[in-house]
SEFIZA-3560 file (N, C-alpha, C; in Angstrom, 3 decimals):
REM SEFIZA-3560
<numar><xx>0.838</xx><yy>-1.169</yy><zz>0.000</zz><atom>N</atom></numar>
<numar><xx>0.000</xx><yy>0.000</yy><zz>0.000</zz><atom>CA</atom></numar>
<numar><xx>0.891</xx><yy>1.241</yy><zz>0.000</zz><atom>C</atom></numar>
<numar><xx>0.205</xx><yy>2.468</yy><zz>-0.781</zz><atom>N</atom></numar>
<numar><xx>1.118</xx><yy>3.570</yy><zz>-0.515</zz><atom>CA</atom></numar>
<numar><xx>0.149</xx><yy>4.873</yy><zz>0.018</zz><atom>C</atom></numar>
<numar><xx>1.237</xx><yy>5.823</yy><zz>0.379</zz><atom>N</atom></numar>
<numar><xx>0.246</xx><yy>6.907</yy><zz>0.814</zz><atom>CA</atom></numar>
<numar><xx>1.001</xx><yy>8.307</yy><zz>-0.008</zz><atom>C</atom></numar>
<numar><xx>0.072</xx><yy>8.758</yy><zz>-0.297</zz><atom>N</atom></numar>
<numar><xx>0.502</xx><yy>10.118</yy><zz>-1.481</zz><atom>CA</atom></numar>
<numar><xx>0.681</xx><yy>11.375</yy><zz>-0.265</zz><atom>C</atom></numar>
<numar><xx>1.223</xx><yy>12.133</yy><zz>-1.253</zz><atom>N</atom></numar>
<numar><xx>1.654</xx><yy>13.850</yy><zz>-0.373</zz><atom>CA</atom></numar>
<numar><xx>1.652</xx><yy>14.807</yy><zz>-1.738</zz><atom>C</atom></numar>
<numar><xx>0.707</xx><yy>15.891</yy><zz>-1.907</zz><atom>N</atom></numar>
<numar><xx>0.669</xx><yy>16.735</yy><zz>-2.433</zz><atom>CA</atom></numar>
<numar><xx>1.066</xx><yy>18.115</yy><zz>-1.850</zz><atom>C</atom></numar>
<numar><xx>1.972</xx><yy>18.882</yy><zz>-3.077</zz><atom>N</atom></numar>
<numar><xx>2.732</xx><yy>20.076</yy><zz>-2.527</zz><atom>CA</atom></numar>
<numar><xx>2.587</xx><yy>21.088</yy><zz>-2.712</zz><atom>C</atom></numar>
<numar><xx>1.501</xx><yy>22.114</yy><zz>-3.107</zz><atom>N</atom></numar>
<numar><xx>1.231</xx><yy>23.124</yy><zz>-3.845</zz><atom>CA</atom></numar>
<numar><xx>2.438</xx><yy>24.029</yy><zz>-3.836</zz><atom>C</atom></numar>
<numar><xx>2.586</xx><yy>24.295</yy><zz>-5.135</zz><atom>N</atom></numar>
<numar><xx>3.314</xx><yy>25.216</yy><zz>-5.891</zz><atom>CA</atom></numar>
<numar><xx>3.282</xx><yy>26.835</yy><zz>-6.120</zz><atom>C</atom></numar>
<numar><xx>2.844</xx><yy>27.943</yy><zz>-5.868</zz><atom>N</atom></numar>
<numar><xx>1.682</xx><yy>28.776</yy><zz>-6.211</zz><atom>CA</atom></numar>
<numar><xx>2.767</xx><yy>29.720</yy><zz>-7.450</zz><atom>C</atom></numar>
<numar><xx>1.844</xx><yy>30.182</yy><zz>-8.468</zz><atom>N</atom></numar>
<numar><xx>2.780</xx><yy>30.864</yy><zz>-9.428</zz><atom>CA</atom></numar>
<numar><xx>2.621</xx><yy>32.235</yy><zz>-9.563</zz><atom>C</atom></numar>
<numar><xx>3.946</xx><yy>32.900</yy><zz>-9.339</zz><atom>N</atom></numar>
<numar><xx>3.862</xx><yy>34.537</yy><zz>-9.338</zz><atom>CA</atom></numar>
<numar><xx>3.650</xx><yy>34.572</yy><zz>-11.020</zz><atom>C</atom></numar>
<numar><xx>2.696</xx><yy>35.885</yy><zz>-11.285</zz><atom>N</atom></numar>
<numar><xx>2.523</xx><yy>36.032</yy><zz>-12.745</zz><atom>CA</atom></numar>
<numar><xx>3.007</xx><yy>37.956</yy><zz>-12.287</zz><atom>C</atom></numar>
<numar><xx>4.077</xx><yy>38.040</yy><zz>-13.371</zz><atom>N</atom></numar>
<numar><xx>4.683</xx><yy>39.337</yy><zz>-13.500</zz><atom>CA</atom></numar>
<numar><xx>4.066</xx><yy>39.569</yy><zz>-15.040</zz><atom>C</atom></numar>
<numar><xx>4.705</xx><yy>40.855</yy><zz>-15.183</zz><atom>N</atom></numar>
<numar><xx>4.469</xx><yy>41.662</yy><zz>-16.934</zz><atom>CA</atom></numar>
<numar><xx>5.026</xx><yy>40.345</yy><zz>-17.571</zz><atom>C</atom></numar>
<numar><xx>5.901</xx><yy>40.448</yy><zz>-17.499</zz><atom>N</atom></numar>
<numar><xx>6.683</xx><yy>39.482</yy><zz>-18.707</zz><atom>CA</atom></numar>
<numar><xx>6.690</xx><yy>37.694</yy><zz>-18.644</zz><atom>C</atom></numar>
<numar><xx>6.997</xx><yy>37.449</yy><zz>-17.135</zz><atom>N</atom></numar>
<numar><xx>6.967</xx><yy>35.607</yy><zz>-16.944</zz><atom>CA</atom></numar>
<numar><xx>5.970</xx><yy>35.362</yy><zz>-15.962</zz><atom>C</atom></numar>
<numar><xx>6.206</xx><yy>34.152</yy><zz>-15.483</zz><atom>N</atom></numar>
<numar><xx>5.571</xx><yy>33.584</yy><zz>-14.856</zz><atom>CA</atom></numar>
<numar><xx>6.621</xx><yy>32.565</yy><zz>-13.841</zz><atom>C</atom></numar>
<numar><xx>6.621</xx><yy>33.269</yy><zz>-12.376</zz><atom>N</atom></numar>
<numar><xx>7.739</xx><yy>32.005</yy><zz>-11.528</zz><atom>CA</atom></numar>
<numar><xx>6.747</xx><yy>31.022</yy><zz>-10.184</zz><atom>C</atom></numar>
<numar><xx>7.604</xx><yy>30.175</yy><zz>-10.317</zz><atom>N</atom></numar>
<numar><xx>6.581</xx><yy>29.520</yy><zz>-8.986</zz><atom>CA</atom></numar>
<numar><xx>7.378</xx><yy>30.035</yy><zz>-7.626</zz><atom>C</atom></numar>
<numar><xx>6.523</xx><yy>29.927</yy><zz>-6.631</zz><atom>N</atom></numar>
<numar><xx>7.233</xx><yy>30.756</yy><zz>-5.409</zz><atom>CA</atom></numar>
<numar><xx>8.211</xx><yy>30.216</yy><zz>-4.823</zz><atom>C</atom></numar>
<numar><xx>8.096</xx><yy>28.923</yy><zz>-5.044</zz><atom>N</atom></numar>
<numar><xx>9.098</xx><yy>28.105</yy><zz>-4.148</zz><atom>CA</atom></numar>
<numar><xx>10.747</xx><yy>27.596</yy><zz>-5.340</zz><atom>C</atom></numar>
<numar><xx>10.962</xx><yy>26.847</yy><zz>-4.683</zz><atom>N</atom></numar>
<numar><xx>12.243</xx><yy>26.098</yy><zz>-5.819</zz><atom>CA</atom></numar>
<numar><xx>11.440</xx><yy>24.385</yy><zz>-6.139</zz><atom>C</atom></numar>
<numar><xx>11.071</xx><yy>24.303</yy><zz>-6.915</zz><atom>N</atom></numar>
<numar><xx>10.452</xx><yy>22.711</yy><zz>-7.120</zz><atom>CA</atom></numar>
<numar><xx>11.383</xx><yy>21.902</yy><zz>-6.544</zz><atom>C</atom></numar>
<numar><xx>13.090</xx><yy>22.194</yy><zz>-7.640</zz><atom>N</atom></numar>
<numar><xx>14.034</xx><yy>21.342</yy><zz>-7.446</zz><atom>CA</atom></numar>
<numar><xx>13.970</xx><yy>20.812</yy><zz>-5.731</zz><atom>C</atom></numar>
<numar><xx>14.182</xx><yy>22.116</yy><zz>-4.872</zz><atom>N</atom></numar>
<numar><xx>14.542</xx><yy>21.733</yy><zz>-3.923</zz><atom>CA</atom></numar>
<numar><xx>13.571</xx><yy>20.901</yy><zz>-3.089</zz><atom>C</atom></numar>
<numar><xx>12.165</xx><yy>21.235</yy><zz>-3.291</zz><atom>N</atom></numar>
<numar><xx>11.347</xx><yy>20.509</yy><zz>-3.040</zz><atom>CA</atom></numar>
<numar><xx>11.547</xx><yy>18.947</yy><zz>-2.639</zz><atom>C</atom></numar>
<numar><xx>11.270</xx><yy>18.433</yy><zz>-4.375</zz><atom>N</atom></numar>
<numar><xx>11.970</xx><yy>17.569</yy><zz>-4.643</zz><atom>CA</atom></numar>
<numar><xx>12.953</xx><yy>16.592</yy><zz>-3.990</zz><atom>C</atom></numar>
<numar><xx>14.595</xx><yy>17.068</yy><zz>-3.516</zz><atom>N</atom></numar>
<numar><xx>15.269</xx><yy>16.935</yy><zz>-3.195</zz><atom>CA</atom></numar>
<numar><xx>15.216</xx><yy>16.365</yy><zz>-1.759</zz><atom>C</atom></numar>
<numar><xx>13.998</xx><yy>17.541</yy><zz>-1.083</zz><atom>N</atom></numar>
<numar><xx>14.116</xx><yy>17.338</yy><zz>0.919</zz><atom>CA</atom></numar>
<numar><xx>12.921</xx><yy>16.161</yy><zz>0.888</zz><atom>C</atom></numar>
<numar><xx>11.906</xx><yy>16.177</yy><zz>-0.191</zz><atom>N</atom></numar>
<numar><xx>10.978</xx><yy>15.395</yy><zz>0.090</zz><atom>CA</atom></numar>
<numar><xx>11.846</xx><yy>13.727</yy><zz>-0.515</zz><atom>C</atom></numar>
<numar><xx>12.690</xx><yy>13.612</yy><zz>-1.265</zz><atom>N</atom></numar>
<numar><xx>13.372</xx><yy>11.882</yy><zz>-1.471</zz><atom>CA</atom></numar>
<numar><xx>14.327</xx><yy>11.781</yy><zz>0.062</zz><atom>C</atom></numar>
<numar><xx>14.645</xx><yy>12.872</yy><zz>0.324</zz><atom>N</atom></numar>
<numar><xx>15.446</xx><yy>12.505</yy><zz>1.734</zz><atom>CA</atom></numar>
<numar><xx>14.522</xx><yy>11.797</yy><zz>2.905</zz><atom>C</atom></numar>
<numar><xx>13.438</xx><yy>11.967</yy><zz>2.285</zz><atom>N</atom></numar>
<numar><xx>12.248</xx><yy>11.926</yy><zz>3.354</zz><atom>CA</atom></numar>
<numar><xx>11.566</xx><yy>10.564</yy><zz>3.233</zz><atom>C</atom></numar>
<numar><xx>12.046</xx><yy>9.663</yy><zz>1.653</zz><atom>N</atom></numar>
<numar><xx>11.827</xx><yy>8.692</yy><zz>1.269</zz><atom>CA</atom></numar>
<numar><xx>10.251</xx><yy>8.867</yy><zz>0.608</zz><atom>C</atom></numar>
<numar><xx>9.886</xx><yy>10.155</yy><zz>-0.282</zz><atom>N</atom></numar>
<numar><xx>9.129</xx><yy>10.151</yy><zz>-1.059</zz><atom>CA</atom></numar>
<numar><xx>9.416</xx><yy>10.223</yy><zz>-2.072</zz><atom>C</atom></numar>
<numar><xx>9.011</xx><yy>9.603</yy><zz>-3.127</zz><atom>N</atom></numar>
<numar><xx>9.584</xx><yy>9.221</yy><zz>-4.257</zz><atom>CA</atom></numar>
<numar><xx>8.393</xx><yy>10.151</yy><zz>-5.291</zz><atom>C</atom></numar>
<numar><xx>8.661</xx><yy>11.348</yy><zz>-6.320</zz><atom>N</atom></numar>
<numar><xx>8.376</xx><yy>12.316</yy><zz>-7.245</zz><atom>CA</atom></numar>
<numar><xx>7.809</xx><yy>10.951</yy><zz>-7.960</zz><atom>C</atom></numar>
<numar><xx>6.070</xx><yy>11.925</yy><zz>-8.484</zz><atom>N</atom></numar>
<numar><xx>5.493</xx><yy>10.821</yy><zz>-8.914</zz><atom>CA</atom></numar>
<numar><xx>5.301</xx><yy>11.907</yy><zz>-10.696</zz><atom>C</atom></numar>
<numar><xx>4.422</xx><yy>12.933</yy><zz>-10.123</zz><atom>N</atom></numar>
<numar><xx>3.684</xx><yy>13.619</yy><zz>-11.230</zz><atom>CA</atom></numar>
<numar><xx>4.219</xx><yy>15.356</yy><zz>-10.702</zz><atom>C</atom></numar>
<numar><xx>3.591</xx><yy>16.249</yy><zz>-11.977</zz><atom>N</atom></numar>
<numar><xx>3.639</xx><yy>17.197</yy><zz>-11.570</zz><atom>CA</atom></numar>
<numar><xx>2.359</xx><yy>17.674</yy><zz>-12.127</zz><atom>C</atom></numar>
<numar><xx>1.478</xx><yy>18.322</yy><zz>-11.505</zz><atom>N</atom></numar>
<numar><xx>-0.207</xx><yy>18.616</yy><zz>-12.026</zz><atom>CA</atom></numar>
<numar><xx>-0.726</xx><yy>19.880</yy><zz>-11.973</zz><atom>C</atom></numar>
<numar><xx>-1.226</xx><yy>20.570</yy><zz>-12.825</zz><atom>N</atom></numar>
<numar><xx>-1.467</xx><yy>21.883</yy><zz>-12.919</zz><atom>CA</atom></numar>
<numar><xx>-3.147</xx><yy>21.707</yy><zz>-13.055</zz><atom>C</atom></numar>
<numar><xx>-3.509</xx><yy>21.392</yy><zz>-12.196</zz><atom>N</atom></numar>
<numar><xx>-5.366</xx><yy>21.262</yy><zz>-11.884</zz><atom>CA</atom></numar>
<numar><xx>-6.285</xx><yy>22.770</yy><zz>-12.355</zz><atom>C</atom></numar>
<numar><xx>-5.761</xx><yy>23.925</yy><zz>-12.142</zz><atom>N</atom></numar>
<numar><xx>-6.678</xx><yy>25.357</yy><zz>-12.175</zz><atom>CA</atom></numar>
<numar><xx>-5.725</xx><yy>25.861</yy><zz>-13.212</zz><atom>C</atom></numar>
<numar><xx>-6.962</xx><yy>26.761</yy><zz>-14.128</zz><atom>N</atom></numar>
<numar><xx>-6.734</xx><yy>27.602</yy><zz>-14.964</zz><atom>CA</atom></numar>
<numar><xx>-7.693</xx><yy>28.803</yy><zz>-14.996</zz><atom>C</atom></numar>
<numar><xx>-6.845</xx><yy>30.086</yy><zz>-15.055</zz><atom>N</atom></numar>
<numar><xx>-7.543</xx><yy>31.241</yy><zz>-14.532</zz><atom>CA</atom></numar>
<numar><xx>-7.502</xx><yy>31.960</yy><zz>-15.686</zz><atom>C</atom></numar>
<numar><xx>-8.796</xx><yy>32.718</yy><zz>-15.965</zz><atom>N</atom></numar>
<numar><xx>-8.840</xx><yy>33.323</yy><zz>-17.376</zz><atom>CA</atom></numar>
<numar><xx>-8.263</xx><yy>34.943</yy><zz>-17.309</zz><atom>C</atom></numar>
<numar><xx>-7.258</xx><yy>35.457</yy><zz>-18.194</zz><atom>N</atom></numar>
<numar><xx>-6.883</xx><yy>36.676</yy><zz>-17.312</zz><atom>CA</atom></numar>
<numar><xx>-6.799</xx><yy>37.318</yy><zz>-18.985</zz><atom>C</atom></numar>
<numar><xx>-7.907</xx><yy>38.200</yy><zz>-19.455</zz><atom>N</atom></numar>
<numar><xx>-7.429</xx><yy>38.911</yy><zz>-20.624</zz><atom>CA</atom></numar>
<numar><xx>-7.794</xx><yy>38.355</yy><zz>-21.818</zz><atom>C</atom></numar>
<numar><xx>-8.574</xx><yy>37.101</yy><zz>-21.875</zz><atom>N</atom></numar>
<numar><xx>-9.200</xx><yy>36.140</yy><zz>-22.805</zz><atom>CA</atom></numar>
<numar><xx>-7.897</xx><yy>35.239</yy><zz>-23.072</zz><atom>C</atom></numar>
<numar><xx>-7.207</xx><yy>34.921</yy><zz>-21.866</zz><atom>N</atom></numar>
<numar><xx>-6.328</xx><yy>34.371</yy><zz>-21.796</zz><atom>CA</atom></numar>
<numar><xx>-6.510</xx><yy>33.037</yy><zz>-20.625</zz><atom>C</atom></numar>
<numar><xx>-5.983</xx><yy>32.175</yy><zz>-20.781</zz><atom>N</atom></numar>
<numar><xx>-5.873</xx><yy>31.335</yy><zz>-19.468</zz><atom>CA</atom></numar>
<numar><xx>-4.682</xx><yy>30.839</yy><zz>-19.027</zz><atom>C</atom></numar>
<numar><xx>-4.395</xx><yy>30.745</yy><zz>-18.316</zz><atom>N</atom></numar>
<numar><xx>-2.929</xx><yy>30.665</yy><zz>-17.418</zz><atom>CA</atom></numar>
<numar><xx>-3.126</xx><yy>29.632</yy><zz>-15.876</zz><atom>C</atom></numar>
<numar><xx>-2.159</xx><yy>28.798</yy><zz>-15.731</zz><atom>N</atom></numar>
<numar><xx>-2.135</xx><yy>28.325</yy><zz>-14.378</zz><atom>CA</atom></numar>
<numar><xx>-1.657</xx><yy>29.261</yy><zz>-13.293</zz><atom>C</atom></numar>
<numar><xx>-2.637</xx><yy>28.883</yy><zz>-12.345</zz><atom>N</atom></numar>
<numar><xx>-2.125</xx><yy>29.693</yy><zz>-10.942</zz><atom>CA</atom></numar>
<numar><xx>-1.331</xx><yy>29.178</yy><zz>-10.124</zz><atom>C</atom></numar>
<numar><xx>-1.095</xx><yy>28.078</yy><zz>-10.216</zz><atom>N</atom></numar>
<numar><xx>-0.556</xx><yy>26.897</yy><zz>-9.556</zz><atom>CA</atom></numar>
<numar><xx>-0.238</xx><yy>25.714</yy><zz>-9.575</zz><atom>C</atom></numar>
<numar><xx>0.803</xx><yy>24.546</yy><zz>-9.647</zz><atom>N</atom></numar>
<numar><xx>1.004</xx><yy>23.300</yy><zz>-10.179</zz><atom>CA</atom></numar>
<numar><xx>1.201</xx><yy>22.510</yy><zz>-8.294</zz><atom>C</atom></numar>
<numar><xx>0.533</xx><yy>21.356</yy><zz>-8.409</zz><atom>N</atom></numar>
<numar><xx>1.090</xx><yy>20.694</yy><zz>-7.208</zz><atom>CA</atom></numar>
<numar><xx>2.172</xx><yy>19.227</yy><zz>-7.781</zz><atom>C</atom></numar>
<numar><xx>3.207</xx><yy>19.271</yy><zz>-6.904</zz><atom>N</atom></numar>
<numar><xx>4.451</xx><yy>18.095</yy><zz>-7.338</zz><atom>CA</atom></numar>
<numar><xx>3.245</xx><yy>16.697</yy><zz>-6.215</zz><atom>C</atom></numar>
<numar><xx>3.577</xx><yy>15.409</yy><zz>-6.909</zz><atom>N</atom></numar>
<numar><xx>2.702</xx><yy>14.351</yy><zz>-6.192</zz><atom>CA</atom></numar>
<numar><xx>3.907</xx><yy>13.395</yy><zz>-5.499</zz><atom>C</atom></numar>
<numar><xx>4.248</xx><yy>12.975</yy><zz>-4.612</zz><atom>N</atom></numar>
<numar><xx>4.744</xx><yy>12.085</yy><zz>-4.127</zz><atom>CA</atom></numar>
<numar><xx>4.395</xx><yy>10.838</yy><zz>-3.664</zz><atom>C</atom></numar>
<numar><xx>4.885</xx><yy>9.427</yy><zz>-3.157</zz><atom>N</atom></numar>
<numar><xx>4.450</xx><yy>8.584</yy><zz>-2.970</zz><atom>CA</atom></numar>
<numar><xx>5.352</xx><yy>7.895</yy><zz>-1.988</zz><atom>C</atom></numar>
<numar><xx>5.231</xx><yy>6.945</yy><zz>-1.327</zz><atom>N</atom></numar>
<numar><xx>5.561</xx><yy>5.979</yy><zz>-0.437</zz><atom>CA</atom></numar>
<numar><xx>5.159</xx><yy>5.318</yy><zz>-0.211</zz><atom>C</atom></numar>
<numar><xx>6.134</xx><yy>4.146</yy><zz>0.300</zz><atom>N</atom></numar>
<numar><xx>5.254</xx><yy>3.236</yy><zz>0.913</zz><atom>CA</atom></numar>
<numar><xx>4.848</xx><yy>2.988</yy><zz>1.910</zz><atom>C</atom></numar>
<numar><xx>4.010</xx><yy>2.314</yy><zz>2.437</zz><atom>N</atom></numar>
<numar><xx>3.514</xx><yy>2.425</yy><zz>3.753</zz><atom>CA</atom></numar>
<numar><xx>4.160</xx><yy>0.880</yy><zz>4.372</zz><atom>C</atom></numar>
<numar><xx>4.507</xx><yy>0.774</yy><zz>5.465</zz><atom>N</atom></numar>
<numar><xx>4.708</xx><yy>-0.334</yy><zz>6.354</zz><atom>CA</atom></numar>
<numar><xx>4.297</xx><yy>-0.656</yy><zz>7.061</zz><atom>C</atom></numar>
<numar><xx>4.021</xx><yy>-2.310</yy><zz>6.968</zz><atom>N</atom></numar>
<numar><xx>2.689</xx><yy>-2.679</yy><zz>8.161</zz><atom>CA</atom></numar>
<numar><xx>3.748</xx><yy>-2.739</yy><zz>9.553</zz><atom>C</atom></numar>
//
């Protein structure tokens, strides 16, 4: 059996780009130390801005296993 961990991401939208607030990488990195293993990366919402649509946010999915 496993048990998931979702991480929300949230994304700054400037004039020109678009950054996420955090560092994914590092994310990433503290959560395998942690023995979660990077499953997906999912961008669920899209916000209409200008007859435009854009993500506001991506969550990274992790997984483990569970031990009886």
């Amino acid at each position: 059996m496993y048990e998931y961990k979702f991480v929300r991401v949230s994304l700054d939208r400037g004039l020109l780009e678009t950054r996420p607030d955090m560092d994914y990488r590092r994310i990433v990195d503290n959560q395998a130390r942690e023995c979660w293993r990077f499953v997906q990366i999912f961008s669920p919402s899209v916000t209409a801005h200008i007859g435009a649509g854009y993500d506001s946010y991506f969550e990274l999915i992790f997984e483990r296993e569970v031990k009886d």
